[in-house]
TORZASE-75842 format. One record per residue (C-alpha): residue in three letters; x, y negated, z. Coordinates in steps of 0.1 Angstrom, whole numbers. Last residue first. Layout:
N
 rest    px    py    pz
  ALA     X     Y     Z
...
END
This chain:
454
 rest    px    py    pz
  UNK  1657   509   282
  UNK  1690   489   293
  UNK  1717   493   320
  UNK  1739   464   326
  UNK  1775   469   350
  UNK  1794   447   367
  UNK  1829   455   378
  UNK  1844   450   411
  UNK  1879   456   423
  UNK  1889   458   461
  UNK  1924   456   475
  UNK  1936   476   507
  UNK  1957   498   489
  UNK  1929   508   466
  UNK  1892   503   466
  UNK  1868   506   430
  UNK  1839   487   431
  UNK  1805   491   404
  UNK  1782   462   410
  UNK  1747   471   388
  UNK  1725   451   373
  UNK  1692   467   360
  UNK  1677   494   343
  UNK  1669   529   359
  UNK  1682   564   365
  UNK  1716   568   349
  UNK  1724   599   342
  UNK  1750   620   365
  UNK  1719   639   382
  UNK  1702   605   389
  UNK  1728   576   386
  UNK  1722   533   394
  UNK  1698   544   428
  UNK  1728   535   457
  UNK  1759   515   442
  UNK  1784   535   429
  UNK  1818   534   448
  UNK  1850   545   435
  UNK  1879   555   454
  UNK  1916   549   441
  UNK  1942   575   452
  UNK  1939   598   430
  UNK  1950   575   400
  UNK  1985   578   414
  UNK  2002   550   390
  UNK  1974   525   392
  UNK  1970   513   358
  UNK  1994   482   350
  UNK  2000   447   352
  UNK  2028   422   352
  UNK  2011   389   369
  UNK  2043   381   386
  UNK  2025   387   415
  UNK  2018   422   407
  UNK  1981   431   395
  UNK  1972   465   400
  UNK  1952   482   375
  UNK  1916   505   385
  UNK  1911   524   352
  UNK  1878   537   333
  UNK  1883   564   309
  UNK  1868   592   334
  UNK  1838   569   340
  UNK  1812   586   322
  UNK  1779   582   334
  UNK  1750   607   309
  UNK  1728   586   292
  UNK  1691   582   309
  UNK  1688   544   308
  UNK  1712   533   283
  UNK  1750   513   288
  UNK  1762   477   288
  UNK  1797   478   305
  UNK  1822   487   278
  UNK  1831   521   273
  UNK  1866   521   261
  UNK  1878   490   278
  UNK  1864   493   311
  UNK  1898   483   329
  UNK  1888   476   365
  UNK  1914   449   383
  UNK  1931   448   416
  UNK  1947   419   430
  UNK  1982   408   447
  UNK  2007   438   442
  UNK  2040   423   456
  UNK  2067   419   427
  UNK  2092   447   422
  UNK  2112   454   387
  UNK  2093   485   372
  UNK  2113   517   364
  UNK  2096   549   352
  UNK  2110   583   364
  UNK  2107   607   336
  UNK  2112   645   350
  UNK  2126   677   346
  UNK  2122   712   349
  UNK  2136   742   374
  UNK  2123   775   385
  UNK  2103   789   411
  UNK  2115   757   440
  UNK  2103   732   416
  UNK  2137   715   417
  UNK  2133   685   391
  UNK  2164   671   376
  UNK  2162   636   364
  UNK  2151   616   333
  UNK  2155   578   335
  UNK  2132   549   323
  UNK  2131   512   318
  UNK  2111   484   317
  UNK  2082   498   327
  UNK  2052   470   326
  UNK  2054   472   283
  UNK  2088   482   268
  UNK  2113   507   278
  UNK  2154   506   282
  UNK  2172   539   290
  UNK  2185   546   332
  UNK  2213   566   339
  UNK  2213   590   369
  UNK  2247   603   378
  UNK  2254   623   410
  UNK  2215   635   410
  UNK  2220   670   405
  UNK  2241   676   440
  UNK  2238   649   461
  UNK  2265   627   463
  UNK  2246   594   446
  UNK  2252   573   417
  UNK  2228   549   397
  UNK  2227   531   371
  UNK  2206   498   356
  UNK  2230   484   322
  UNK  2245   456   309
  UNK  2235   428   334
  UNK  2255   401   335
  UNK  2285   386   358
  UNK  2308   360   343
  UNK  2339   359   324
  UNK  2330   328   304
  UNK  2325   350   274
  UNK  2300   371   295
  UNK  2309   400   318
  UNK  2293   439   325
  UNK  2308   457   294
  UNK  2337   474   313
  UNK  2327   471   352
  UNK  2292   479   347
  UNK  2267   453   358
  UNK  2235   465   369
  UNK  2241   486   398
  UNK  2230   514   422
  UNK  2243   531   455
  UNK  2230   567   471
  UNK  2202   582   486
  UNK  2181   606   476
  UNK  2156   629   495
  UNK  2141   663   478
  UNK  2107   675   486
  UNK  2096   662   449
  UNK  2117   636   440
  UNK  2120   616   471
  UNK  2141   579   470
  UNK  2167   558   482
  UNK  2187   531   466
  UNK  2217   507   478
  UNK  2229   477   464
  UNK  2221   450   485
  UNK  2185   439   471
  UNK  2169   472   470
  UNK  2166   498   445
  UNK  2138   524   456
  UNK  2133   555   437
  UNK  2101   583   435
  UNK  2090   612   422
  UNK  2057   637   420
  UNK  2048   668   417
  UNK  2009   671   399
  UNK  1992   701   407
  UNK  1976   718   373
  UNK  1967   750   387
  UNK  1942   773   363
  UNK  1965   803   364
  UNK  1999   778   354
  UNK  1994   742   340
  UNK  2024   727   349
  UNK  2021   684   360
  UNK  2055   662   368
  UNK  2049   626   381
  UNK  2070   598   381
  UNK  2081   563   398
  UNK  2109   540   400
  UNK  2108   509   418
  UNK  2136   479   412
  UNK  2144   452   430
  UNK  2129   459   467
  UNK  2143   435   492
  UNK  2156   436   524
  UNK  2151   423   562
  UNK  2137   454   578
  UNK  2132   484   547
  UNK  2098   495   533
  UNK  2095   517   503
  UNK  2104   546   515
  UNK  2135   571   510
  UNK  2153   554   547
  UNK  2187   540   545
  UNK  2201   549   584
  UNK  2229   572   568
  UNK  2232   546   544
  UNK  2238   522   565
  UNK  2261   542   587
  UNK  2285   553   559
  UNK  2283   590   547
  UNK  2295   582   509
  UNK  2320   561   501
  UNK  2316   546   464
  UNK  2349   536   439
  UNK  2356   511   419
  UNK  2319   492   423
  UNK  2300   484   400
  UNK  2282   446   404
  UNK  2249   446   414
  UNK  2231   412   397
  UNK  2198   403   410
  UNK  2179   374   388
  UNK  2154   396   378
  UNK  2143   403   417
  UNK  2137   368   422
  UNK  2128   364   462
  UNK  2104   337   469
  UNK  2072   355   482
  UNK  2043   338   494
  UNK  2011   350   480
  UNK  1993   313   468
  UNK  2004   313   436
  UNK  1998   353   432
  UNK  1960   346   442
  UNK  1958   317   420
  UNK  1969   333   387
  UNK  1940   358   396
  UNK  1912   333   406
  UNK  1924   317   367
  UNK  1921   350   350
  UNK  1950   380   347
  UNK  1928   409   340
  UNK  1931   413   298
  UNK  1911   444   287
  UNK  1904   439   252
  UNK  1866   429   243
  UNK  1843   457   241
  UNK  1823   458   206
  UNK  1798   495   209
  UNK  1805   520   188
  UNK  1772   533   172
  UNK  1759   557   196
  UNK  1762   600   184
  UNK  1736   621   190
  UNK  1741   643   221
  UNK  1764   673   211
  UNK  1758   712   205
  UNK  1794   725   195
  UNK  1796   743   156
  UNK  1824   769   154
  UNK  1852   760   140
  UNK  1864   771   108
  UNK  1898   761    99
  UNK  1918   792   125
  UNK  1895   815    98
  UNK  1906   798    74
  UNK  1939   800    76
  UNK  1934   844    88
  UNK  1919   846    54
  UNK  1952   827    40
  UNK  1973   849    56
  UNK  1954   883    50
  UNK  1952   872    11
  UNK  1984   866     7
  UNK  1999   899    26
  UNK  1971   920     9
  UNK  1980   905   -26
  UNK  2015   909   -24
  UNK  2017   946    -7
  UNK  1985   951   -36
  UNK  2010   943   -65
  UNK  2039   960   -51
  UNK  2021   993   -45
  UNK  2004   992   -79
  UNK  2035   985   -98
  UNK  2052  1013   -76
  UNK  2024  1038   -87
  UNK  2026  1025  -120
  UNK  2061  1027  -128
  UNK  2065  1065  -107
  UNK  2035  1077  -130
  UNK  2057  1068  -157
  UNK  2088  1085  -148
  UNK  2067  1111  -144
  UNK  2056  1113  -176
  UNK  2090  1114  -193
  UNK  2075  1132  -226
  UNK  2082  1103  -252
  UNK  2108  1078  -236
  UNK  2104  1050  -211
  UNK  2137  1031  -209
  UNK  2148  1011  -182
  UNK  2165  1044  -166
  UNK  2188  1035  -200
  UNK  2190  1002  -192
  UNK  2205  1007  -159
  UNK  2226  1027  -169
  UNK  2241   998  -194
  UNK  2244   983  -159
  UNK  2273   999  -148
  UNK  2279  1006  -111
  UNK  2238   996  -106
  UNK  2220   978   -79
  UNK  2230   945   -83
  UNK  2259   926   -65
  UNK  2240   894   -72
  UNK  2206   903   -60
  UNK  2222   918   -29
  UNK  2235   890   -13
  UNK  2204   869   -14
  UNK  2188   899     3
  UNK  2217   901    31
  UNK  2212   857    34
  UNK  2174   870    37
  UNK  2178   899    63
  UNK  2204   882    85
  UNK  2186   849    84
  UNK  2152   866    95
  UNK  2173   881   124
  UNK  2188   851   134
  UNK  2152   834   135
  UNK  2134   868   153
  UNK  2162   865   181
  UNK  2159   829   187
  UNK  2122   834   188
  UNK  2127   856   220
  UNK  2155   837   235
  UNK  2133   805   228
  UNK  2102   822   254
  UNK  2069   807   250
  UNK  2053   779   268
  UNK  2049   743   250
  UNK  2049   720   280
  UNK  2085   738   294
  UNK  2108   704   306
  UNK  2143   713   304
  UNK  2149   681   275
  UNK  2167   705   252
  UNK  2149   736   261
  UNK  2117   718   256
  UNK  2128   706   222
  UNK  2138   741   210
  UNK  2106   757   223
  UNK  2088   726   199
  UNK  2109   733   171
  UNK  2104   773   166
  UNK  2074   776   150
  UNK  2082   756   117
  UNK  2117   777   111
  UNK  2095   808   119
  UNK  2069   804    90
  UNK  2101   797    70
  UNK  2118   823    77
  UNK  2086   850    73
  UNK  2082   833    38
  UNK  2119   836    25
  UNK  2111   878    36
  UNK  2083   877    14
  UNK  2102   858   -16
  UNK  2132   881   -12
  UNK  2108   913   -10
  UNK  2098   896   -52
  UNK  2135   892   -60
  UNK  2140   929   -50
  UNK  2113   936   -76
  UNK  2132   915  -102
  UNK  2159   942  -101
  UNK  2137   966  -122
  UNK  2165   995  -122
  UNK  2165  1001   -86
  UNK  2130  1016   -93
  UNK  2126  1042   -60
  UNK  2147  1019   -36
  UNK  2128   991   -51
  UNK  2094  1002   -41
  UNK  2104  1009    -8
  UNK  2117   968   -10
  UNK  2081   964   -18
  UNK  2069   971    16
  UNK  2092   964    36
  UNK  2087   932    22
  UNK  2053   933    28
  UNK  2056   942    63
  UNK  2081   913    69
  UNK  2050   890    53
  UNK  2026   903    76
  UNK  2048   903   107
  UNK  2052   866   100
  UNK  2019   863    92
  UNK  2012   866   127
  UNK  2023   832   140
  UNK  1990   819   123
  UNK  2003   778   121
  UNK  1973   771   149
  UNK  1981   797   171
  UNK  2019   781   175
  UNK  2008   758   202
  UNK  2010   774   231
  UNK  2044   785   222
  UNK  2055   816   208
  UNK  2069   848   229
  UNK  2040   858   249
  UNK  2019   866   218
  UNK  2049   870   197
  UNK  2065   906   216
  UNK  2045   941   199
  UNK  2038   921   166
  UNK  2074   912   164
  UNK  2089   944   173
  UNK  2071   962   151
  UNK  2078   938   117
  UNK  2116   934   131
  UNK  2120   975   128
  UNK  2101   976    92
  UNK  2124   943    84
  UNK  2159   961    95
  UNK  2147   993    74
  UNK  2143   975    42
  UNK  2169   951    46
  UNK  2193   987    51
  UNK  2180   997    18
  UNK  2186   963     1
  UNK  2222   967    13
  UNK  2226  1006     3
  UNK  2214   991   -34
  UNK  2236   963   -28
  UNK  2268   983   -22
  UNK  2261  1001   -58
  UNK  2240  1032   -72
  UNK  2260  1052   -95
  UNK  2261  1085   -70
  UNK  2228  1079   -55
  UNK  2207  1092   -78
  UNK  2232  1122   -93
  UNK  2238  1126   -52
  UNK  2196  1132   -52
  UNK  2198  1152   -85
  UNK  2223  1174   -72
  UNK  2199  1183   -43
END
C-alpha cells in the first residue's frame, strides 16, 4: 500500500489527466461501436467509420501503458497520435449530416446529434492530451530520470519495459493494420458478370428546335411578353381580399396571364419507397401567385421590383429581384436565387411531409405555351443490334415552349411510350429494320426513328 501512495505521491495533474483520457476513450470506444451504424450517414461506409473505435481502443490502449511508465513521456505522445486519428476520421464523416441539417433536407441519413456528441468528445480527449504533454507527469523531473534508469538486479522493472513496449507496439500495429485491411477490403469489389462492352457509338448533340419547330411557335398565337412584366413592391399587402380569396392554386386563371411557373419534386428513400412529393407556383400577370406544395395551398402576392434597389438612373422601374409573400405560415417570405439554363431561377421552401419536415427547390421558368414535343436520344443514339437488350431509361421526351426554351418533361411519369409491334422480344430486340418509336404527352406527340442492324 505505501508503495502505491509512494507511486502516486510525485505524480502530477497530467498524470491524473492522461488517466482520466484513458478512461473517457475506453467509454467513447463502447459507445461508438454500440451507436455508428445508425448514427453515420449512408455514405460514411466507404471512409471505414469503424476505425474510429479502433484507433480510440488503441489509445486506451497505450495510455494503460503510460499510467504504468509515466516516466517515458513519448508514450503519451504516441495515444495523442491515435486519438488525433479518431478526430480526424470524424471531422471527414461529419460534413455531409452537417449540410443536410443546414439546408433541412435528410439525403445522407444518420443522426448529427449523435456524431456531434463523438466530435466534442474527441476534442475533449485530444485538446486534454495536448494538455498533458506539457504539464508532464512528474513533480520533479530529475525523478523522472532516476525511474529512467535500469540498474543491475531491477528485473522487474525490466519485464514491466518490455511488456509495455510489446503492448504499445502491437496496439499500433493491430489498429494500422485492422484499418488499412478493412481499406482494402471496402477497394475490392467483387467481379459483376457484364455483356461485352460496344465501342461508343458518335450521337450528335440533342438540339430539337428545327425549321417545322420554329414554325409551329410562329404560328401559335400568343402575344403576351411575360419578360417584359414589371411587379412593383408594394408598401404593405392585405390579405383576405375577394380576388385572392377566389385566386385558384392551378395553372389556369379567366383573362390572365402566367409569368412565372415554379415547379419541384421531393423523393425519400424509406423501406424500399421512393414516392416523389411534388410542388408547384403560379405568378400571373397582376401580381398575385398561387400554388400546392405538397397538400398544402398558397396564395399570396409577388414582385420583381423591390422598392430600394428596384429603379434605374432615370428613376424607372426594373427588375432587381423575383419575391414572394404570403400569410401562410412557413411560406411568409419566399426569395427566389438566379439559375442558368431553361430555370432561371430557384427558391427553397418548407416541405410539411406530415412525419417530419424537409425542404424543397422549386424551379422557376418564365411561361410561354408548350408547342412541340421532342425525344432526346442523346446517350444511345438510334442505330442499335439485333438481339441487344432495349434500354430507353436515358431517353427524354422535352417540351418545346414557344419561345423555343426547352427542357425535359418535368414529371417524366406522365409521358407514355409506344413501341411499335415486333421491334422487342423479351426486352431484346427481335429483328432488323426501321422502327418509329412515339412518346405522347399533354396532348403532343414525339417520334423518333430507330435502325436495328444484324
Amino acid at each position: 500500500m505505501e508503495k502505491i501512495k509512494e507511486f502516486f505521491k510525485n505524480k502530477t495533474v497530467g498524470y491524473y489527466i492522461a488517466i482520466a483520457d484513458a478512461v473517457l476513450a475506453l467509454v467513447l470506444a463502447i459507445i461508438y461501436f454500440a451507436t455508428y451504424k445508425t448514427a453515420m450517414a449512408n455514405n460514411a461506409a466507404a471512409n471505414i467509420p469503424e476505425t474510429i473505435g479502433i484507433f480510440l481502443l488503441a489509445g486506451f490502449v497505450v495510455e494503460c501503458v503510460l499510467l504504468v511508465l509515466p516516466q517515458y513521456r513519448f508514450i503519451h505522445v504516441i495515444a495523442l497520435v491515435m486519438y488525433g486519428l479518431a478526430l480526424y476520421k470524424e471531422i471527414l464523416l461529419i460534413p455531409a449530416l452537417i449540410a443536410d441539417w443546414a439546408n433541412n433536407v435528410f439525403y445522407q441519413g444518420g443522426n448529427l446529434g449523435t456524431n456531434v456528441f463523438y466530435l466534442v468528445t474527441l476534442l475533449l480527449i485530444a485538446i486534454s492530451a495536448i494538455v498533458a504533454v506539457f504539464f508532464g507527469f512528474y513533480k520533479k523531473e530529475e525523478e523522472a530520470d532516476e525511474d529512467m534508469a535500469v540498474k543491475k538486479g531491477q528485473t522487474l522493472k525490466v519485464v514491466k519495459i518490455a511488456a509495455g513496449t510489446a503492448l504499445v507496439v502491437a496496439a499500433v500495429l493491430s489498429s494500422s493494420l485492422v484499418a488499412i485491411n478493412m481499406r482494402n477490403a471496402a477497394n475490392a469489389a467483387a467481379p459483376v458478370d457484364q455483356e461485352p462492352v460496344e465501342p461508343p457509338v458518335h450521337v450528335e448533340p440533342f438540339d430539337p428546335i428545327t425549321d417545322d419547330v420554329r414554325a409551329k411557335a410562329d404560328a401559335y398565337a400568343y402575344d403576351f411578353k411575360p419578360e417584359e412584366k414589371i411587379i412593383k413592391e408594394q408598401e404593405s399587402y392585405t390579405y383576405g381580399t375577394a380576388e385572392l380569396n377566389a385566386l385558384g392554386t392551378g395553372d389556369t386563371r379567366a383573362d390572365h396571364n402566367l409569368v412565372y411557373v415554379f415547379e419541384g419534386s421531393y423523393a425519400e428513400g424509406y423501406q424500399g419507397d421512393y414516392s416523389e412529393t411534388y410542388g408547384y407556383l403560379y405568378l400571373w400577370d397582376d401580381g398575385l401567385f398561387g400554388g400546392k406544395i405538397r397538400d398544402t395551398n398558397v396564395k399570396g402576392y409577388w414582385f420583381n421590383s423591390s422598392l430600394t434597389d428596384g429603379k434605374d438612373e432615370q428613376g424607372n422601374d426594373i427588375k432587381d429581384c423575383l419575391k414572394m409573400v404570403s400569410n401562410v405560415s412557413k411560406y411568409e417570405s419566399i426569395i427566389t436565387e438566379p439559375a442558368t439554363g431553361f430555370y432561371e431561377c430557384h427558391a427553397y421552401v418548407y416541405l410539411n411531409m406530415g412525419w417530419g419536415t424537409r425542404s424543397m427547390i422549386l424551379n422557376g421558368y418564365v411561361y410561354y405555351p408548350v408547342v412541340d414535343l421532342a425525344i432526346d436520344t442523346a446517350d444511345t443514339g438510334t442505330e442499335f443490334k439485333v438481339g441487344k437488350t432495349f434500354d430507353r431509361s436515358s431517353w427524354t421526351a422535352n417540351r418545346i415552349l414557344k419561345n423555343l426554351n426547352y427542357s425535359a418533361v418535368f414529371k417524366a411519369s406522365e409521358v407514355r411510350w409506344t413501341d411499335p409491334a415486333g421491334m422487342l422480344d423479351g426486352g431484346k430486340f427481335a429483328a432488323a429494320g426501321s422502327y418509329d418509336i412515339t412518346a405522347t404527352w399533354n396532348g403532343l406527340t414525339a417520334t423518333k426513328t430507330i435502325t436495328v442492324t444484324e
